[in-house]
C-alpha positions as a LaTeX table, in Angstrom:
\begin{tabular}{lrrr}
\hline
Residue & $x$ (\AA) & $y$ (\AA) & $z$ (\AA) \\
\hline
Unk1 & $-13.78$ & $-36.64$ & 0.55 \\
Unk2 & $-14.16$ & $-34.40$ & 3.06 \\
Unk3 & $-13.32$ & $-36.52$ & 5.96 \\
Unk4 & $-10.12$ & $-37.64$ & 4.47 \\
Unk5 & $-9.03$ & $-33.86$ & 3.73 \\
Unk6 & $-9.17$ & $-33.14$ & 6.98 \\
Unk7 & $-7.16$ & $-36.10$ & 7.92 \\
Unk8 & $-4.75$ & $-34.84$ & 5.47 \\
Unk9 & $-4.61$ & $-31.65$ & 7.43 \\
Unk10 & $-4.35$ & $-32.49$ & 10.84 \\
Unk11 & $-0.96$ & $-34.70$ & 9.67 \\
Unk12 & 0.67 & $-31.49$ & 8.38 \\
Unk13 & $-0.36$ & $-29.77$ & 11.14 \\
Unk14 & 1.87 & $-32.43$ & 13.13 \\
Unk15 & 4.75 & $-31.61$ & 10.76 \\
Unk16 & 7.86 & $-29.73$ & 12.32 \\
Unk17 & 6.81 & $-25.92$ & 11.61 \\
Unk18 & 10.02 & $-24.43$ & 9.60 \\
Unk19 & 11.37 & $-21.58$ & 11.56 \\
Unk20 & 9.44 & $-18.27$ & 11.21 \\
Unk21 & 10.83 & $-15.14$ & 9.44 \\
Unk22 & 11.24 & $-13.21$ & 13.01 \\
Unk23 & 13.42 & $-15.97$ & 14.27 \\
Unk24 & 16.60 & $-14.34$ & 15.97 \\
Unk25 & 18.78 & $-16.75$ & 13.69 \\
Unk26 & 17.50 & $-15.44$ & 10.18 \\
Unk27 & 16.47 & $-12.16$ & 11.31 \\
Unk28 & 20.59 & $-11.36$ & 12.65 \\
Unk29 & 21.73 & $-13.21$ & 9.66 \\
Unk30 & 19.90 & $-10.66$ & 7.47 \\
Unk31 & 21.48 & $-7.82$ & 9.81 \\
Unk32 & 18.01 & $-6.84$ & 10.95 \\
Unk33 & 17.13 & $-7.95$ & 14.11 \\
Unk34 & 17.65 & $-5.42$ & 17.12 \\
Unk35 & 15.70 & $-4.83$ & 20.31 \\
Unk36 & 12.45 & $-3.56$ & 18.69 \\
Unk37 & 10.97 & $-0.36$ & 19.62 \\
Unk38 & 7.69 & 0.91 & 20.96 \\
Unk39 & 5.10 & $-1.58$ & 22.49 \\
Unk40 & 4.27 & $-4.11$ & 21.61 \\
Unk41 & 1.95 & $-7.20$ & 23.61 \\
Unk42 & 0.09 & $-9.83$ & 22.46 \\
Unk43 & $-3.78$ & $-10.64$ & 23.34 \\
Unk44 & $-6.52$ & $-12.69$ & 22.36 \\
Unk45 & $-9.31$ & $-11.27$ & 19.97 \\
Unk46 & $-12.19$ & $-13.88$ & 19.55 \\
Unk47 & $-9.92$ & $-16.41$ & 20.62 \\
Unk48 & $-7.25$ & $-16.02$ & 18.82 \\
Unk49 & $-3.79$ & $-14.53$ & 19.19 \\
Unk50 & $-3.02$ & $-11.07$ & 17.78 \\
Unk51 & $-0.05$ & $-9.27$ & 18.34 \\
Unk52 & $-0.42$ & $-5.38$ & 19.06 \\
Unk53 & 1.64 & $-2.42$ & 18.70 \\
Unk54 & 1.61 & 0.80 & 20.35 \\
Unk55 & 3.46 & 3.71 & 19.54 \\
Unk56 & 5.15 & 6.13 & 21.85 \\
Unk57 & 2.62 & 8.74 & 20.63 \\
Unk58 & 0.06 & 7.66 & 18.92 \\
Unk59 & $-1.44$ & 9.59 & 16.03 \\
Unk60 & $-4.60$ & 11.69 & 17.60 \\
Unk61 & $-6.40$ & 10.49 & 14.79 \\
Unk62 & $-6.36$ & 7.01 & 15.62 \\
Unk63 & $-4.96$ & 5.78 & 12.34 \\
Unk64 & $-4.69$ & 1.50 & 12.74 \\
Unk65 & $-2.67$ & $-0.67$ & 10.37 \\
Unk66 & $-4.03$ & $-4.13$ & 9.99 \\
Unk67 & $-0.95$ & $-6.68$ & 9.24 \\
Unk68 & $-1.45$ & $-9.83$ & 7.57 \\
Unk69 & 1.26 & $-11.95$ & 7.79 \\
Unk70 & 3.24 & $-14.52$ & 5.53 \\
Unk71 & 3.14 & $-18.20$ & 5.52 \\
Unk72 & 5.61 & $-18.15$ & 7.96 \\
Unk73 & 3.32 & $-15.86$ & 10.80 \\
Unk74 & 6.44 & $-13.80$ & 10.82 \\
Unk75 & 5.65 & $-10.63$ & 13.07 \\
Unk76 & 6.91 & $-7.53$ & 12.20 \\
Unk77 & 8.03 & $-6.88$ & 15.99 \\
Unk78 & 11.39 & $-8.15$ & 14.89 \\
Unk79 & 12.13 & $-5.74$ & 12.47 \\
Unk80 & 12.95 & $-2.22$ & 13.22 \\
Unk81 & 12.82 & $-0.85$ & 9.64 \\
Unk82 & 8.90 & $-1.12$ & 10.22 \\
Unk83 & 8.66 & $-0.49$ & 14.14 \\
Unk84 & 10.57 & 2.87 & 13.34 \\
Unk85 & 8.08 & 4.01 & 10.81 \\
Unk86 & 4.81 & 2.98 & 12.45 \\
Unk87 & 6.61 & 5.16 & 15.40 \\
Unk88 & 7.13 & 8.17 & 13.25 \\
Unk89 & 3.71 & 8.71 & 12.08 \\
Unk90 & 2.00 & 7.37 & 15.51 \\
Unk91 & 0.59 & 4.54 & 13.91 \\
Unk92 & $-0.93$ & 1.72 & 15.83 \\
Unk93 & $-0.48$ & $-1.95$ & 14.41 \\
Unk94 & $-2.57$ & $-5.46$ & 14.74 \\
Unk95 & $-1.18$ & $-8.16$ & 13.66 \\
Unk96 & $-3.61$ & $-11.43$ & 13.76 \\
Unk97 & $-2.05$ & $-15.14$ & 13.57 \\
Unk98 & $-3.80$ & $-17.31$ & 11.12 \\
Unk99 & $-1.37$ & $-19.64$ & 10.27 \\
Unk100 & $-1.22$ & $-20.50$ & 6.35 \\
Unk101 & $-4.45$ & $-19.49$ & 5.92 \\
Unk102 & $-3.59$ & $-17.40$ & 3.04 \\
Unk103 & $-6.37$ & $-14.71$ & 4.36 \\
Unk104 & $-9.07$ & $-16.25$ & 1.79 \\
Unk105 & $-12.52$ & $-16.52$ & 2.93 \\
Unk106 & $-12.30$ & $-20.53$ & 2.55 \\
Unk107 & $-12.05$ & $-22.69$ & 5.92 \\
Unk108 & $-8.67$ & $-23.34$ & 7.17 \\
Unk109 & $-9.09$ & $-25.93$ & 9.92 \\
Unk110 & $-5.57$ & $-25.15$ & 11.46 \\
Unk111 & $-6.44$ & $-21.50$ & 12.38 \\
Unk112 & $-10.60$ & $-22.18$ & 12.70 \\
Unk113 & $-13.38$ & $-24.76$ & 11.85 \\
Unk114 & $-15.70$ & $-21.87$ & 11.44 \\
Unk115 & $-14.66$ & $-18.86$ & 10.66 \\
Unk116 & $-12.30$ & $-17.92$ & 7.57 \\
Unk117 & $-9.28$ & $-15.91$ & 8.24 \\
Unk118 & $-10.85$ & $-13.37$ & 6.04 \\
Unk119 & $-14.11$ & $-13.03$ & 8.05 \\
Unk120 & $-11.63$ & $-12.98$ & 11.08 \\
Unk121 & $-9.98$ & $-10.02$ & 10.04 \\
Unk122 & $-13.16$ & $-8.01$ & 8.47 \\
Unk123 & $-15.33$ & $-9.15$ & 11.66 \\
Unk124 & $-13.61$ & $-9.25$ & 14.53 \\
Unk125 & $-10.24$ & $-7.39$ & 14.18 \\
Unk126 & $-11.77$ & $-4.12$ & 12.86 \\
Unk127 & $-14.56$ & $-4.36$ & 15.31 \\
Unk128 & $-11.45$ & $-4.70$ & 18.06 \\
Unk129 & $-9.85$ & $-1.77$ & 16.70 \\
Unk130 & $-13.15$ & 0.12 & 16.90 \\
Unk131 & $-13.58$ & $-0.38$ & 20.52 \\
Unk132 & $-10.47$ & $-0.11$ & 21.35 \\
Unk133 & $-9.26$ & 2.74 & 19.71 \\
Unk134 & $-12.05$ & 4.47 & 18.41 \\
Unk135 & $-10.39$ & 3.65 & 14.32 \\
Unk136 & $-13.23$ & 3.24 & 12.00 \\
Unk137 & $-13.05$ & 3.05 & 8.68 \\
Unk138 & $-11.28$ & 4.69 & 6.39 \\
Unk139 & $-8.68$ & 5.41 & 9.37 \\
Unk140 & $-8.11$ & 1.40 & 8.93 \\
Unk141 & $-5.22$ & 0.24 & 6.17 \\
Unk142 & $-4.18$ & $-2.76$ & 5.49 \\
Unk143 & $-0.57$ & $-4.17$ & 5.27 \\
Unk144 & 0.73 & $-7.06$ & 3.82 \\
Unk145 & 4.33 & $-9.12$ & 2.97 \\
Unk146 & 4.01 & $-12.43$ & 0.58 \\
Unk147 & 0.85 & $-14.42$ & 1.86 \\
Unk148 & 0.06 & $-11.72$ & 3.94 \\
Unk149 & 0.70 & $-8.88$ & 0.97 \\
Unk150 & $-1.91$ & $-10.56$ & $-1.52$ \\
Unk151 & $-4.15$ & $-11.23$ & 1.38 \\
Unk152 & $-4.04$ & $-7.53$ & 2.13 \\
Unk153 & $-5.01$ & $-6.53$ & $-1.84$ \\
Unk154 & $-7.79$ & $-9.19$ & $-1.76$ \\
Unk155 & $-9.44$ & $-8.24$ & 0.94 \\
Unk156 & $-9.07$ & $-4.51$ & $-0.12$ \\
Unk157 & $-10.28$ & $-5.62$ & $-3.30$ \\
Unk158 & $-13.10$ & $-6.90$ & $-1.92$ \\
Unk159 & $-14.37$ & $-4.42$ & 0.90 \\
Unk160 & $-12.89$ & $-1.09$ & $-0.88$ \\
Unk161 & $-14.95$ & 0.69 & 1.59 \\
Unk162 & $-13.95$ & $-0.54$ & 4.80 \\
Unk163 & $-10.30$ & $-0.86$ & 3.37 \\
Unk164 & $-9.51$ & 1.80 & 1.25 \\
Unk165 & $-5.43$ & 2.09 & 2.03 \\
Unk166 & $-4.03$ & $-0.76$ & 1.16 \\
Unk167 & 0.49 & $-1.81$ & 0.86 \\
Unk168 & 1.56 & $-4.95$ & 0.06 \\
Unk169 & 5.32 & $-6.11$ & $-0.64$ \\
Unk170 & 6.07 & $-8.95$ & $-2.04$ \\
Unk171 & 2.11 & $-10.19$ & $-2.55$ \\
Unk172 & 2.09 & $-13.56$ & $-3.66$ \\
Unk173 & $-0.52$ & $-12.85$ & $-5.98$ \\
Unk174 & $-0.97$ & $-16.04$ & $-8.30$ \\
Unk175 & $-0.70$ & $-18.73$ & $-5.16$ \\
Unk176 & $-2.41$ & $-21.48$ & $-7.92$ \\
Unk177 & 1.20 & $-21.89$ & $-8.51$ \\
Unk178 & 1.50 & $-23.36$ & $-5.44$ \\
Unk179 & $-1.07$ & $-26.04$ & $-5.78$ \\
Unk180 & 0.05 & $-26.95$ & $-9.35$ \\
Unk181 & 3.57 & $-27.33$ & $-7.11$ \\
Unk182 & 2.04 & $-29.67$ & $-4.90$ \\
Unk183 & 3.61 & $-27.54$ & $-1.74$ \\
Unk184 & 0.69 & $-25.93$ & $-0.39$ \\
Unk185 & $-1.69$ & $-28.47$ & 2.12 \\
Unk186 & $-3.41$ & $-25.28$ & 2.45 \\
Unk187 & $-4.74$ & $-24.51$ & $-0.24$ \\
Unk188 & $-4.88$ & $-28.49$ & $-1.31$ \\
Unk189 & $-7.78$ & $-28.29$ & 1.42 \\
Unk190 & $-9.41$ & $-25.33$ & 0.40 \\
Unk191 & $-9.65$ & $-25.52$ & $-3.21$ \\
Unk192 & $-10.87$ & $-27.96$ & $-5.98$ \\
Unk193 & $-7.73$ & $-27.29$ & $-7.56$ \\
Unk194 & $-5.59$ & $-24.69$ & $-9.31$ \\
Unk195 & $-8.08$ & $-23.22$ & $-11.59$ \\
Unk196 & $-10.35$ & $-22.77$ & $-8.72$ \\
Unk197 & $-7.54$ & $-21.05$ & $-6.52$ \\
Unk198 & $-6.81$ & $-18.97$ & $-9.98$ \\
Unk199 & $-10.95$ & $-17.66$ & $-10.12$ \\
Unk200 & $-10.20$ & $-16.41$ & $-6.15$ \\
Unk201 & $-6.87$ & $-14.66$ & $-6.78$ \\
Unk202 & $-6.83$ & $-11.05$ & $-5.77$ \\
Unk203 & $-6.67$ & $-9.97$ & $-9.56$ \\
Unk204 & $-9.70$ & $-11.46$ & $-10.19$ \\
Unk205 & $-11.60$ & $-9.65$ & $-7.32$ \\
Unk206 & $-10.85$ & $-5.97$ & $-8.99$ \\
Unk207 & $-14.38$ & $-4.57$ & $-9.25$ \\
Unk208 & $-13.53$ & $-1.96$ & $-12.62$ \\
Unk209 & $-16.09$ & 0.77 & $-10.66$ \\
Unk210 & $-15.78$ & 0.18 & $-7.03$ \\
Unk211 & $-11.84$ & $-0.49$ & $-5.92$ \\
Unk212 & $-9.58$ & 0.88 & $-3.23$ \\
Unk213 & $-8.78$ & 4.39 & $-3.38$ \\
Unk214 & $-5.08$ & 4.16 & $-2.18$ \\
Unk215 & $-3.23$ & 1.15 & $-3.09$ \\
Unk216 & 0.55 & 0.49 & $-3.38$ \\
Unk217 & 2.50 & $-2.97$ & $-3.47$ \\
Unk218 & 5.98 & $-3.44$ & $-4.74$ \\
Unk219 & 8.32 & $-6.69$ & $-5.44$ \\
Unk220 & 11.72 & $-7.43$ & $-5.96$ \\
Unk221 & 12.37 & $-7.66$ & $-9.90$ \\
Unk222 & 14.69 & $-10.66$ & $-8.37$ \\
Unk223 & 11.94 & $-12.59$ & $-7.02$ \\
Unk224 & 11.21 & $-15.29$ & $-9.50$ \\
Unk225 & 8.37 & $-16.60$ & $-7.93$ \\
Unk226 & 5.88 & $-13.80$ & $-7.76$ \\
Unk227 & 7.15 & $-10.56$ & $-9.91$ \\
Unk228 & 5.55 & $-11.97$ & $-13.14$ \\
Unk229 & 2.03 & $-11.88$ & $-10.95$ \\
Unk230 & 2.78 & $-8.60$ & $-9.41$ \\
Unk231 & 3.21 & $-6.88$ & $-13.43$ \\
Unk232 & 0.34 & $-8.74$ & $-14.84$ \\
Unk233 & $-1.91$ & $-7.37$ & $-11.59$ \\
Unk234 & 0.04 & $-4.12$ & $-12.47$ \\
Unk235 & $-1.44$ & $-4.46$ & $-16.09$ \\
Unk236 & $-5.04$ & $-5.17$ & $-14.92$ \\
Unk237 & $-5.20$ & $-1.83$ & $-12.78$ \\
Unk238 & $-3.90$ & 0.24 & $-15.85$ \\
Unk239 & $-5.82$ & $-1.17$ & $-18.35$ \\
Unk240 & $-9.15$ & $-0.64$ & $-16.15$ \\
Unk241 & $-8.23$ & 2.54 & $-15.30$ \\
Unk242 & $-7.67$ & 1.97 & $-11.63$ \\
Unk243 & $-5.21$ & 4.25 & $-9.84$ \\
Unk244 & $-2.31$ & 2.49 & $-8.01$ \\
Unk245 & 1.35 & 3.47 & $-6.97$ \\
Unk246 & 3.62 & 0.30 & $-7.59$ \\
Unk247 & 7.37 & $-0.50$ & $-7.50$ \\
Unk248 & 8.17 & $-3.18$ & $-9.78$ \\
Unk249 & 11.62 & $-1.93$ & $-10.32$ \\
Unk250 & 13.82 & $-1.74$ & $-7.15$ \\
Unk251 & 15.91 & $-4.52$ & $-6.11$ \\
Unk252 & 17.25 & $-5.46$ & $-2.68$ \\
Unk253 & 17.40 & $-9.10$ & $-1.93$ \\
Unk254 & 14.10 & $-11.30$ & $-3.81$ \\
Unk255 & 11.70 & $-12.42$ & $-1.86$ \\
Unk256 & 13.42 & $-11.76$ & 1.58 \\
Unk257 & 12.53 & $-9.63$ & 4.70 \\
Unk258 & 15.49 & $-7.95$ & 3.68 \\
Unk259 & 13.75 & $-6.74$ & 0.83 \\
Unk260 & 10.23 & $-5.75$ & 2.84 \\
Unk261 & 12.60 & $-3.52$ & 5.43 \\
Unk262 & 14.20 & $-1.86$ & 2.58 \\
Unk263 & 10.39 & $-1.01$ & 1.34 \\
Unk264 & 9.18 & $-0.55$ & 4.26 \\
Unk265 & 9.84 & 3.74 & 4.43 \\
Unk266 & 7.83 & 3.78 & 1.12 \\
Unk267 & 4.97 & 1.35 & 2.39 \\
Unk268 & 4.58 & 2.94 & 5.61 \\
Unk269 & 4.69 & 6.26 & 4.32 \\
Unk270 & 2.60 & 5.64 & 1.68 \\
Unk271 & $-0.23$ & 4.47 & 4.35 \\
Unk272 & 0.53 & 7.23 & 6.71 \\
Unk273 & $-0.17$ & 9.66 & 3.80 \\
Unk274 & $-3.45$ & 8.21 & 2.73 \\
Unk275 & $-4.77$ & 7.58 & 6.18 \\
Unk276 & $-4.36$ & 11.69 & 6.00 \\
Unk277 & $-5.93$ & 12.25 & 2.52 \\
Unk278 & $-8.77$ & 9.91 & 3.32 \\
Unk279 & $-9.18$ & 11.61 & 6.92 \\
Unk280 & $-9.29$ & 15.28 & 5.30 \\
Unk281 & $-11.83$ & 14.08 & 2.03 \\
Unk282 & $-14.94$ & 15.95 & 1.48 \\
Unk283 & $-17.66$ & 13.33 & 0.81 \\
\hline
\end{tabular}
């Protein structure tokens, strides 16, 4: 069974890759895409590609933003509505490339036959932001947009102490549906089946006594596809008693980048001002 997943996977990976959300083509049709600002390079961390950005002047507390991206391994270099606030508060930004890895701790053979995306990220980005830069936790948030947003509450879900600042627009929270779709190869290879996705969903990773001390996310009340998930994950938080900031309410364009940059003031700033609480907490 396994063999022939893994069949089934390399054939998508042959599959023309659609065009990624930082494209110049989508990105000018949305009006967004400009020269970006700052610095930014990309480098190999364990093997593997990250993209890195370096403010002008960065924050002398060494404040790092982890970015997970969406299916699409759309970079936020394109967009200036985030480059412009990770400027103003001298934040510095990694962004790893995992493909449609969806950030679980499951095997994705596309991105690595032995290491999860997940461990990836927990293992070998924060360790690269240690050495780097000196950011340990909790001067480390997490970031997220669709794939990437859900990925980013997961994982903050799920190491609350390594990760306690955590923003995610757009988080595609209940990605079962995309199984029971029969869209995802991704998750097709990683789990059983829906139900088994469903048990690994971010919601289901809230620990009622140990969670995330800052968390925001936010989604369009236009996007169809994941608001319903956002409210009921919304729901969960308030009926545990678990503080969160959300924005279920705003609406500027669905499930778009053209939504994220018009959130992307209140998700930025929203880190930028935690990083600072957390920084300043007497323990």
């Amino acid at each position: 069974m396994q063999a022939s997943r893994l069949h089934y996977v390399a054939d998508h990976s042959k599959r023309p890759a659609a065009k990624p959300l930082d494209d110049a083509r989508p990105a000018r049709q949305h009006g967004i895409m400009n020269d970006p600002m700052g610095s930014w390079s990309q480098l190999e961390v364990a093997g593997h590609i990250c993209r890195v950005f370096e403010p002008a002047a960065a924050s002398p507390h060494a404040y790092v933003v982890i970015y997970l991206h969406c299916s699409q391994a759309a970079s936020l270099r394109g967009y200036p509505a985030f480059t412009r606030e990770f400027e103003r508060y001298g934040l510095r930004v990694i962004e790893p490339v995992t493909g449609q890895s969806w950030w679980t701790d499951r095997i994705w053979p596309e991105f690595d036959r032995q290491i999860s995306a997940e461990a990836f990220v927990v293992e070998h980005a924060v360790r690269y932001a240690a050495e780097r830069w000196d950011a340990r936790p909790p001067r480390l948030a997490l970031l997220g947009v669709s794939m990437g947003g859900q990925g980013a509450l997961r994982m903050a879900y799920r190491y609350p102490d390594v990760f306690p600042t955590v923003a995610a627009i757009s988080p595609a929270v209940e990605y079962q549906k995309r199984i029971e779709e029969g869209v995802d190869p991704g998750l097709d290879f990683m789990y059983r089946d829906a139900e088994d996705a469903r048990q690994d969903t971010a919601t289901l990773h809230i620990h009622p006594l140990n969670w995330p001390r800052n968390q925001f996310f936010c989604c369009d009340p236009a996007d169809t596809r994941w608001h319903e998930s956002a409210d009921r994950l919304r729901m969960k938080l308030w009926s545990l008693g678990v503080p969160y900031e959300c924005d279920l309410e705003t609406e500027a364009g669905g499930h778009s980048f053209a939504y994220a940059s018009h959130m992307a003031a209140r998700a930025v700033g929203f880190i930028a001002q935690r990083l600072e609480q957390e920084r300043l907490r007497v323990v």
